[in-house]
C-alpha positions, 0 to 999 in steps of 0.5 A, spaced: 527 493 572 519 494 574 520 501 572 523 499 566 518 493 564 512 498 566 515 505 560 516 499 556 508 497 556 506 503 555 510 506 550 508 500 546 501 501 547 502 509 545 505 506 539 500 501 537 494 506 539 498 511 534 498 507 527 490 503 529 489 511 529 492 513 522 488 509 517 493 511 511 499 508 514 497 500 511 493 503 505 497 501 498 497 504 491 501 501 485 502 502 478 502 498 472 505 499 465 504 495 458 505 497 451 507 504 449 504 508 454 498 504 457 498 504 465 494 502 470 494 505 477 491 504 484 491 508 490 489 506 498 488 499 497 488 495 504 494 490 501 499 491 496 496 484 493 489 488 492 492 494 490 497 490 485 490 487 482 487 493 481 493 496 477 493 491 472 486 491 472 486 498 470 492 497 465 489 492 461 483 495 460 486 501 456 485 499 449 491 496 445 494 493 452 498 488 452 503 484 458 501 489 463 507 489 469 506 492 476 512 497 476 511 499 483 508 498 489 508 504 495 505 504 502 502 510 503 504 514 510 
């Protein structure tokens, strides 16, 4: 039961060791639409509600833009 609990520790500290060290596992990118062909996108945003933000943002900049919605939002690996 030791033996066990001792490989389960470590795989656990391996793992967590492992997505400390690859920054784009928690980073976020969206895309957000409007009217006709207006978009909006954001890329390697440490949070999807920072990164939905920046979508929008960037799609009701665009000139005639109107009722921007995210239409999606992926982590990125």
């Amino acid at each position: 039961m030791k033996r066990l609990m001792i490989a389960a520790g470590a795989a656990l500290i391996a793992s967590t060791a492992f997505l400390a060290s690859t920054p784009e596992a928690s980073a976020w990118g969206c895309e957000a639409r409007g009217n006709g062909t207006t978009r909006g996108w954001s890329t390697r945003y440490p949070t999807r509600a920072a990164a939905a933000n920046r979508a929008l943002r960037e799609c009701i900049r665009r000139p005639g833009a109107r009722r921007c919605v995210i239409t999606y939002c992926d982590p990125y690996r």
